[in-house]
C-alpha positions in Angstrom: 267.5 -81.0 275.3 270.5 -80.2 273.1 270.0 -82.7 271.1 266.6 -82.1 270.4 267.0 -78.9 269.5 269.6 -79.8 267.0 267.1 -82.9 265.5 264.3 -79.6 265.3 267.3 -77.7 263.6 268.1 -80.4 261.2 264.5 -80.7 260.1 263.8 -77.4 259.7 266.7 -77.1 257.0 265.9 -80.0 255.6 262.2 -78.9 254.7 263.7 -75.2 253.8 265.8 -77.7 251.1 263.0 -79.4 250.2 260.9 -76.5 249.4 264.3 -74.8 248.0 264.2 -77.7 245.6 260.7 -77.8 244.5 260.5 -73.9 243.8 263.8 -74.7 241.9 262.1 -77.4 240.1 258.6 -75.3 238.9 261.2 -72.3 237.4 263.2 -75.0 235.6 260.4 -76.9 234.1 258.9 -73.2 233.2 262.1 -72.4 231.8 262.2 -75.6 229.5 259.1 -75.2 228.8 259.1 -71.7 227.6 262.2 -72.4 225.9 260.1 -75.4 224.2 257.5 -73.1 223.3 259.7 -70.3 221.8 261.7 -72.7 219.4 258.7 -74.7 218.2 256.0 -71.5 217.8 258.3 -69.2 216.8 256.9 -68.4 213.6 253.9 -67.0 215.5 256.1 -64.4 216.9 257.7 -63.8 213.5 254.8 -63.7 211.0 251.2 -61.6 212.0 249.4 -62.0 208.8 246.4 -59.7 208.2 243.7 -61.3 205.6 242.0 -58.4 205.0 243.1 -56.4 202.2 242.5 -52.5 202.9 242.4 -50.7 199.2 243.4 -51.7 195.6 245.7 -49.6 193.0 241.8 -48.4 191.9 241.7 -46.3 194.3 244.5 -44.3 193.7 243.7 -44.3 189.8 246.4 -47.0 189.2 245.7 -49.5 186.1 246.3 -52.9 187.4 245.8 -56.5 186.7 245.1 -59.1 189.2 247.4 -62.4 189.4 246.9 -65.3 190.9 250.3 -67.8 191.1 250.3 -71.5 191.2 252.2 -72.6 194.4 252.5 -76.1 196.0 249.4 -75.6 198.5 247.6 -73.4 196.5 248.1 -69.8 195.0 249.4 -66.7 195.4 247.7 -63.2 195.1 249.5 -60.7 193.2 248.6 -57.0 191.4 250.7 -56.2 188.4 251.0 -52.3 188.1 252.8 -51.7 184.5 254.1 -48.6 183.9 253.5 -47.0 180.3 256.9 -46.6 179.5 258.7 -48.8 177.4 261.3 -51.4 178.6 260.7 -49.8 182.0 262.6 -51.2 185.5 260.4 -53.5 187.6 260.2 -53.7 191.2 259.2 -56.9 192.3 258.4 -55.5 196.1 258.6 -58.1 199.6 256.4 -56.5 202.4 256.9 -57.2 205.9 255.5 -59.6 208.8 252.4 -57.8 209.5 251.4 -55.9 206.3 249.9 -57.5 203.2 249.3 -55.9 199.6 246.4 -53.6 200.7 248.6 -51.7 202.2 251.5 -51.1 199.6 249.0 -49.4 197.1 250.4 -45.8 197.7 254.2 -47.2 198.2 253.4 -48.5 194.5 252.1 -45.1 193.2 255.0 -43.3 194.5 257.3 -46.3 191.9 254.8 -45.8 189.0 255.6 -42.1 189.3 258.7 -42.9 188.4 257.9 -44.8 185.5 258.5 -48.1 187.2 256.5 -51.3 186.9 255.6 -53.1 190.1 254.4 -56.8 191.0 252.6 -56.6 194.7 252.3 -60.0 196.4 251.6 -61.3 199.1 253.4 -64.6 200.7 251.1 -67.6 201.7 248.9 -67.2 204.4 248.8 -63.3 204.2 245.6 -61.9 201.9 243.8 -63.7 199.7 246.9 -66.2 199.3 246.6 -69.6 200.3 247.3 -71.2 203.1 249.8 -72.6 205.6 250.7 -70.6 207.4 254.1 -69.0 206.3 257.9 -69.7 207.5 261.5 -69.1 206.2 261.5 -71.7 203.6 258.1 -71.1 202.3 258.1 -67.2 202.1 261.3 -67.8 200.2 259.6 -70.0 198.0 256.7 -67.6 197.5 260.1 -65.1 196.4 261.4 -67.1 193.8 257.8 -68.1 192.6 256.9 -64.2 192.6 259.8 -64.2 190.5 259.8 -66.8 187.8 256.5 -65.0 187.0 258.2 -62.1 186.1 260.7 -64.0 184.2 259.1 -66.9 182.4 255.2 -65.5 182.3 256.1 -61.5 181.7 259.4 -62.2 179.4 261.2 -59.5 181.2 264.9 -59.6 181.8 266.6 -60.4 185.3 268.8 -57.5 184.2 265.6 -55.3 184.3 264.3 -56.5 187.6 264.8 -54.6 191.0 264.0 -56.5 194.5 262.7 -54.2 196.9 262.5 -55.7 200.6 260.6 -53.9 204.0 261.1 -55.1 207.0 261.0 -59.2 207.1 260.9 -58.7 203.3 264.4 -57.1 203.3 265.8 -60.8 204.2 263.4 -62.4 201.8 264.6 -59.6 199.0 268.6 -60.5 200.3 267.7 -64.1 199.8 266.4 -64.1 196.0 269.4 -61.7 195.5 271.9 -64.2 196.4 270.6 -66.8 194.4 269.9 -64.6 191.5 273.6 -62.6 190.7 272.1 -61.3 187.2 269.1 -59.2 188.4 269.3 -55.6 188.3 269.7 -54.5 192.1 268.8 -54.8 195.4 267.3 -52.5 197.7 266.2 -53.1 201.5 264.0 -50.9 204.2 264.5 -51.2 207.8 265.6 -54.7 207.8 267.9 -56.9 210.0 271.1 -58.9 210.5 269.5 -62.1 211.5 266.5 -62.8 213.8 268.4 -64.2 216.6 270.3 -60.5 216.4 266.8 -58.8 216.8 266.1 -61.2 219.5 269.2 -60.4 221.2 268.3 -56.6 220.9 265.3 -57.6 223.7 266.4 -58.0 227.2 263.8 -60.7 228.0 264.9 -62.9 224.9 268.6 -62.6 226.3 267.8 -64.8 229.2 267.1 -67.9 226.8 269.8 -70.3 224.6 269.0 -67.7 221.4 271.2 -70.2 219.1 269.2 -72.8 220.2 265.6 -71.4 220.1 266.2 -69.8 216.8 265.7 -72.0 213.6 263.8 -69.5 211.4 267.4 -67.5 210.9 267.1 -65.2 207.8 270.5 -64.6 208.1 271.1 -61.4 205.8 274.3 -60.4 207.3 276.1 -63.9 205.6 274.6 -63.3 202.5 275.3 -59.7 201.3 278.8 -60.7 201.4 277.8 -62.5 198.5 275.9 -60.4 196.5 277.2 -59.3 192.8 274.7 -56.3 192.0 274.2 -52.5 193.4 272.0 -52.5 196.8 270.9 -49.7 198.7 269.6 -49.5 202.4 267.4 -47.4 203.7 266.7 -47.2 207.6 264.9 -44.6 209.9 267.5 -43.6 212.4 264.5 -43.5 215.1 263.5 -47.2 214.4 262.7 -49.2 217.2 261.6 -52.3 216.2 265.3 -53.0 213.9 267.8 -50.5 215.2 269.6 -48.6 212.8 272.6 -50.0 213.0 271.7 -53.2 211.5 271.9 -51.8 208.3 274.8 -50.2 208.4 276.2 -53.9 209.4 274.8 -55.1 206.1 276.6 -52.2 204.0 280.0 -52.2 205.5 279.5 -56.0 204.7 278.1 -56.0 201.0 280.4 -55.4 198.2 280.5 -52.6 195.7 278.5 -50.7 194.6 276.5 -50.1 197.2 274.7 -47.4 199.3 273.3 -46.2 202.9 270.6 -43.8 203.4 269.9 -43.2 207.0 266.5 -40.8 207.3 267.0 -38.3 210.2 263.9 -39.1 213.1 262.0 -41.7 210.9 260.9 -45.4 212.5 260.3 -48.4 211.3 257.0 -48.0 208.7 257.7 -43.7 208.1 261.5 -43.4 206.5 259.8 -43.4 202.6 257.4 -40.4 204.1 259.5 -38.8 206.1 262.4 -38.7 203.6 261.0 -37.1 201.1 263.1 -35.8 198.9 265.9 -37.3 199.8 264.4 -40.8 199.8 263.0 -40.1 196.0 266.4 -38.7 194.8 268.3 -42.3 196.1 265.8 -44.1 194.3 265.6 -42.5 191.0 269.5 -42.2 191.5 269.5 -46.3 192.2 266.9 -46.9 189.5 269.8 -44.8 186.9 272.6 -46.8 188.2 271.5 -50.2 187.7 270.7 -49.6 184.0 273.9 -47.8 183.5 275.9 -50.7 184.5 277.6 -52.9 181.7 275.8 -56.3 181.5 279.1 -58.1 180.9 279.9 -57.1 184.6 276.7 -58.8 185.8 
């Protein structure tokens, strides 16, 4: 009898193993698999382009002149808003992930106003721009094609052009700085370190192999080191999508000159609104410094 019920024992443990091991199993090939899933569809989680574009520069009585610029699959959709003074700054201006063109026409107003010109485009597969659908290396392609326009086709000086980067489009704006030490400044909105540093900011994420998963890096924070022109960033100290404190991490690491403007309560889409003012005065203050600067310096 005693051995029987030890047999009955032993079999019971065993199947409690067996089923131990199969449960084990399904969570580790979901794991893989959603590890699988993250690395190789990541750009769906990165980029949410909108086609539609909501308003032109028309209808906020801004003069503008529609471009269209040869890319490898295609072309990209651009409005050129040219301001009516003379040898004026332009602001060749990066959206972010889920925004397109339609939606920077008042942003561009509020630059016109202060007798700034302004090239609005949008990167391949948001608007009217053609397809695929976009990633690191081809939104930074889309960058440095926005830019040769400006350049080659417009005949204006690097040393007269200011990147302006939201968002996503702060790395894509740090980017074409770092490859481009002669234009006029830099200046970046709400952006990040790195994506695998916003990834780490989620507690979900922070159960995966982030090094790993992540291959679309747009890894600011090694390249501001780098950088040989003025920048100034700008962050809403309420953000929650890209805390706060990311930028200050990209200014303590960017040489001189440089500049932090945290806006008191503002999130991720509100700082320019919310900081007024203050948020006009740092650019036309920005806008001063970068033509006061002696080329040979550049």
């Amino acid at each position: 009898m005693r051995n029987s019920k030890l047999i009955i024992n032993k079999l019971v443990s065993l199947g409690l193993l067996k089923h131990i091991l199969i449960i084990g199993s399904i969570f580790l090939t979901l794991y893989i698999g959603l590890c699988l899933f993250l690395r190789f569809w990541q750009t769906r989680l990165i980029f949410f382009p909108p086609a539609t574009i909501a308003i032109t520069p028309a209808e906020v009585n801004l003069r503008y002149e529609e471009v269209w610029l040869p890319v490898s699959t295609g072309k990209l959709h651009a409005w050129w808003i040219e301001s009516s003074k003379p040898d004026a700054p332009v602001l060749l201006y990066f959206h972010g992930n889920g925004s397109n063109i339609g939606d920077l026409v008042n942003r561009a107003s509020r630059f016109h106003d202060l007798g700034v010109s302004v090239l609005l485009f949008d990167y391949r597969g948001y608007g009217k721009s053609s397809a695929p659908f976009p990633n690191e290396a081809l939104v930074y392609e889309d960058a440095a094609t926005a830019l040769d326009y400006l350049t080659r086709s417009r005949n204006i000086d690097a040393q007269n052009i200011i990147l302006y980067g939201h968002s996503l489009g702060g790395a894509i704006a740090i980017e074409l700085a770092s490859k481009h030490p002669n234009l006029a400044g830099v200046i970046v909105e709400g952006t990040f370190t790195s994506i695998g540093a916003v990834a780490e900011e989620v507690s979900l994420y922070r159960l995966f192999p982030i090094d790993w998963i992540v291959t679309e890096k747009f890894d600011s924070l090694s390249k501001v080191r780098s950088l040989k022109m003025p920048a100034l960033f700008i962050h809403g100290t309420a953000d929650e999508v890209v805390p706060a404190k990311m930028s200050q991490q990209l200014y303590d690491a960017t040489p001189e000159p440089k500049k932090l403007l945290l806006i008191p309560n503002a999130g991720h889409n509100d700082a320019a609104s919310l900081g007024g003012e203050q948020y006009l005065e740092a650019l036309i203050e920005f806008l001063e410094k970068t033509r006061d600067l002696p080329r040979k310096n550049r």
